[in-house]
C-alpha positions as CSV (number, residue, x, y, z in Angstrom):
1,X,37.4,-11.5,92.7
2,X,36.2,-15.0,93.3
3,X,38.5,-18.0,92.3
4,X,36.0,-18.6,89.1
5,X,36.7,-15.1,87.4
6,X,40.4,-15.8,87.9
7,X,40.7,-18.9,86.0
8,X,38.9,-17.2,82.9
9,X,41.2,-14.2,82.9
10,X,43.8,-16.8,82.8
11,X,42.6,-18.5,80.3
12,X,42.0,-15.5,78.1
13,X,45.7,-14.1,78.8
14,X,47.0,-17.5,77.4
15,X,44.6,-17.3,74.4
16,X,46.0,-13.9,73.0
17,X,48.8,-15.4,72.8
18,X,48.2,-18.2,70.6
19,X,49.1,-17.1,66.7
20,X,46.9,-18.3,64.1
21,X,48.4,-21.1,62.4
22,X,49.3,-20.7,58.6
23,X,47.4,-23.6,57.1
24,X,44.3,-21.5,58.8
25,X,45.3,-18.1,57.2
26,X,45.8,-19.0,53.9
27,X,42.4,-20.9,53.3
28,X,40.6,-18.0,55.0
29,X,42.4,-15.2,52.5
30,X,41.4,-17.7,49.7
31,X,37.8,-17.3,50.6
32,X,38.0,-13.8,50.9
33,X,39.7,-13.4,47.2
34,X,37.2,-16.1,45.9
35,X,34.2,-13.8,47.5
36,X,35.8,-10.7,45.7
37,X,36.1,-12.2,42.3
38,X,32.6,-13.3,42.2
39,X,31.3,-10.1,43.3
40,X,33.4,-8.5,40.6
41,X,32.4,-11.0,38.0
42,X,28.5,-10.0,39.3
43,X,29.2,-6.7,39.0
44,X,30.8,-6.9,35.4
45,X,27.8,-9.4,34.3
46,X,25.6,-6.8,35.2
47,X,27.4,-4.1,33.4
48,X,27.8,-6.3,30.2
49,X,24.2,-6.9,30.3
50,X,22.8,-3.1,31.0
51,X,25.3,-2.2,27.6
52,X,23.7,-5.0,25.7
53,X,20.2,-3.6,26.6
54,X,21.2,-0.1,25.7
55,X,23.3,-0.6,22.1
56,X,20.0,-3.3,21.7
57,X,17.5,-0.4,22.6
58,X,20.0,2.0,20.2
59,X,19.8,-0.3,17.5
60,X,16.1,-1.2,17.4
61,X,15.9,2.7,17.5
62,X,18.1,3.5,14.8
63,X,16.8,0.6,12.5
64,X,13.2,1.7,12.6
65,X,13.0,4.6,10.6
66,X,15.4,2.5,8.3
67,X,13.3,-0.5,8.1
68,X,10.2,1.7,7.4
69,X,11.5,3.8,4.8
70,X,12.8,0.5,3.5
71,X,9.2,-0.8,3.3
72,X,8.0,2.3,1.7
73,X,8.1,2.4,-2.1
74,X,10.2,5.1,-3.4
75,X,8.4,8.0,-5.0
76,X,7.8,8.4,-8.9
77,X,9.5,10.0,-10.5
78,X,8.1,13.1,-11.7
79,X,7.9,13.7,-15.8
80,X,9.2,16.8,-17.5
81,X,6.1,18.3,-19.6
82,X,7.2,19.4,-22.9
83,X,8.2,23.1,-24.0
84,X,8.3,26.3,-21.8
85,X,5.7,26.6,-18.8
86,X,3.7,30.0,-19.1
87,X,5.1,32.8,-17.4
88,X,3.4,32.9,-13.8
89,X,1.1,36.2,-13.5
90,X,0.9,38.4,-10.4
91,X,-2.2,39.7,-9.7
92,X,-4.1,42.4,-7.6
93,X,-6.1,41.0,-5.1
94,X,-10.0,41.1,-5.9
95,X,-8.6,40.8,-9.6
96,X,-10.7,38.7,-11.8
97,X,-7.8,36.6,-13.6
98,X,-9.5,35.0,-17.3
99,X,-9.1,31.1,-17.2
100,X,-9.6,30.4,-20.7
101,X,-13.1,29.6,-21.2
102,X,-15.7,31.8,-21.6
103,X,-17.3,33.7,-18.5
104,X,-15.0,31.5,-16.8
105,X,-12.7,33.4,-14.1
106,X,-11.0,33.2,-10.7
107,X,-9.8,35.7,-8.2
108,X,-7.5,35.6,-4.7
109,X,-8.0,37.1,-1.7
110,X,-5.6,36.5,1.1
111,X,-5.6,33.0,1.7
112,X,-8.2,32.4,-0.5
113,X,-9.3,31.3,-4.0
114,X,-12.7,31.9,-5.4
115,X,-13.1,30.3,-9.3
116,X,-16.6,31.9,-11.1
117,X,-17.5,28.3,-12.5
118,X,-19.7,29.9,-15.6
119,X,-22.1,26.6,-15.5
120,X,-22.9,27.4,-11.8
121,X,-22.9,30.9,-11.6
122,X,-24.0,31.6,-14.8
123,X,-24.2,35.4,-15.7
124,X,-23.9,36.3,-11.8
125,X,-20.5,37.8,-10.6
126,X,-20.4,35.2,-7.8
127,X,-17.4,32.7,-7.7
128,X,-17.0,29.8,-5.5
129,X,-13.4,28.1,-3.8
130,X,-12.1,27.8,-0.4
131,X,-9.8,29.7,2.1
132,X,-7.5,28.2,5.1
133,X,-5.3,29.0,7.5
134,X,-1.3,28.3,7.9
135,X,-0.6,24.9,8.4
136,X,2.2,22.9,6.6
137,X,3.3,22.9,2.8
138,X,1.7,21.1,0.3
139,X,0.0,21.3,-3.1
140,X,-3.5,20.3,-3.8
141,X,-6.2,19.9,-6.9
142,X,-10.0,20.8,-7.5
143,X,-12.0,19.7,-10.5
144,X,-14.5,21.8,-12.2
145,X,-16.3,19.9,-14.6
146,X,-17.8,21.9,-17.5
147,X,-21.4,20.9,-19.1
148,X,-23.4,20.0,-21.0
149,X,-20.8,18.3,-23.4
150,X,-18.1,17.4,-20.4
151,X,-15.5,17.4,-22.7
152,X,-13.2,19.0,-20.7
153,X,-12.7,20.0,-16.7
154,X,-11.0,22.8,-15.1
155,X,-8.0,21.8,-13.0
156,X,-7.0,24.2,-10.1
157,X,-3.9,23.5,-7.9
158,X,-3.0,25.3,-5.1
159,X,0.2,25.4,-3.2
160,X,0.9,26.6,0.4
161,X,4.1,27.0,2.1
162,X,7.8,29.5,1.6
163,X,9.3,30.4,-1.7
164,X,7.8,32.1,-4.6
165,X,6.3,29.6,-7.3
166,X,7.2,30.4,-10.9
167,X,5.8,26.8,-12.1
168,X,3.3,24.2,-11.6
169,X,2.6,20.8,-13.4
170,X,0.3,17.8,-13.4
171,X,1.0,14.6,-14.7
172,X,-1.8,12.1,-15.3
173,X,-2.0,9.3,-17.4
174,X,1.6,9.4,-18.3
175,X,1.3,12.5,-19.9
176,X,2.6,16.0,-17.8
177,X,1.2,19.2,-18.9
178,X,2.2,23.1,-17.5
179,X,-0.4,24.5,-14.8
180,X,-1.0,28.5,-15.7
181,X,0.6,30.2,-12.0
182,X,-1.0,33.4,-10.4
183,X,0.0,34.9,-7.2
184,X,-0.4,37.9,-5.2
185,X,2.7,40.4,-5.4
186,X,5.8,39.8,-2.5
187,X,5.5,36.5,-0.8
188,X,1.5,35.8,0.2
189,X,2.5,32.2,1.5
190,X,0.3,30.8,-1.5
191,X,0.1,30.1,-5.3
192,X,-2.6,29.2,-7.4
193,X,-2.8,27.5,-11.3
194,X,-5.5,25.6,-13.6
195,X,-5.3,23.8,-16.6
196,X,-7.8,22.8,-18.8
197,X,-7.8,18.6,-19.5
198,X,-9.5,15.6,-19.7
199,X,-13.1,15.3,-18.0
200,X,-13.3,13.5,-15.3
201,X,-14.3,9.8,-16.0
202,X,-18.6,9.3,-15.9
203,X,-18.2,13.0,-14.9
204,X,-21.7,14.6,-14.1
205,X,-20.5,17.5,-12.7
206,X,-17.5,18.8,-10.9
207,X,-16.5,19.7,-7.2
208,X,-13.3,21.0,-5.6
209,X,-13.8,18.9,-2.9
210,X,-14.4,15.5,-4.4
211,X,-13.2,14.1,-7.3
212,X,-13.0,10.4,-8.8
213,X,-8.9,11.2,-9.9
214,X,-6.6,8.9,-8.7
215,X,-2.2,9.1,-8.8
216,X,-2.2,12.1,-10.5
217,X,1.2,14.0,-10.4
218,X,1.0,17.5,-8.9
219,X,4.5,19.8,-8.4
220,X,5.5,23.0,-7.6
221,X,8.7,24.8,-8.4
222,X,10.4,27.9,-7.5
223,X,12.2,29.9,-10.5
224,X,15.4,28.1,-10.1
225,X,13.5,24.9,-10.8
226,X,13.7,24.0,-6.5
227,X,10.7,21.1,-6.5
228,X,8.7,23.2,-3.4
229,X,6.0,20.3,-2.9
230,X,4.6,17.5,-4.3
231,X,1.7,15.0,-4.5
232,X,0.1,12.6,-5.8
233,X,-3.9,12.6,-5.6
234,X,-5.4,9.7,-3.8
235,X,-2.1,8.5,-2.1
């Protein structure tokens, strides 16, 4: 060992025993706490800020739907007819039901309604409708309009969905009127009705598909008076 290497493990000896002085300690600990808390504070910004985004994100979430239904008008209410609705008929399938006209008639199939319009079919046993598939519950209308005079038009609703319909209505003009129900025996997934009213207005004919009727009131009910579906035409 040279005399250069034994001055500085000298001078190191004498160093380790040097104590750090107080005024040096406590400023140092001072800037360690101050280092903490502002990493805490960090921290706890951060969290305050991801809850904000989430109850924010909640709350636009949960106010949607409100604000929408908000926005919506609420339905009308549907009108009572008067007196007792005709008892609903159960019918054999293939069974040609009378609708009240002459040589007019209507028979179901499974999932299917066919209505012999006696304009268009004249003395032929054919009948016209339409057929579909499951899909969800609701109630619809055909027109039939009924030359030459036009005085009056064949209304046919026919509900889809669960539950067994004992009565139908439709409400136009202010006025509601009883639908005559048929269905298949047990539970077919389907009823059917008509009703006999106004034309249709500048009606040159009638189509199931296409009709100039607008916010009429259709309903269906179960026997305990359970509104099954409802709807109004042109909405």
């Amino acid at each position: 060992m040279d005399t250069e290497d034994m001055v500085r493990g000298a001078l190191r000896e004498e160093a380790g025993k040097v104590a750090v002085a107080d005024w040096s300690a406590g400023p140092a600990l001072a800037h360690v706490r101050r280092q903490r808390r502002a990493r805490r504070a960090a921290l706890g910004a951060g969290a305050v800020a991801a809850a904000l985004v989430v109850v924010a994100g909640t709350g636009a979430l949960l106010s949607a739907p409100s604000a929408v239904q908000a926005a919506a008008p609420a339905p009308k209410a549907l009108l009572v007819p008067e007196g007792q609705a005709p008892e609903a008929l159960a019918v054999q399938p293939g069974q040609q039901v009378p609708l009240g006209r002459p040589d007019w008639w209507m028979k179901l199939n499974d999932r299917e309604v066919c209505i012999h319009d006696a304009p268009a079919y004249k003395d032929r046993s054919d009948c016209g409708g339409h057929s579909w598939s499951d899909g969800a519950t609701q109630i619809t209308m055909g027109y039939y309009g009924n030359p030459p005079e036009y005085r009056d038009g064949l209304y046919n609703l026919v509900y889809q969905g669960p539950g067994k319909v004992a009565r139908m209505s439709v409400e136009m003009d202010g006025k509601a009127s009883w639908v005559t129900v048929a269905s298949l025996p047990g539970e077919p997934g389907f009823a059917t009705g008509w009703f006999w009213g106004p034309p249709a207005p500048k009606s040159t004919g009638g189509s199931p598909a296409a009709f100039p009727f607008e916010g009429v009131q259709l309903a269906a009910y179960d026997a305990q008076g359970k509104l099954l579906a409802r709807n109004t035409v042109g909405s």
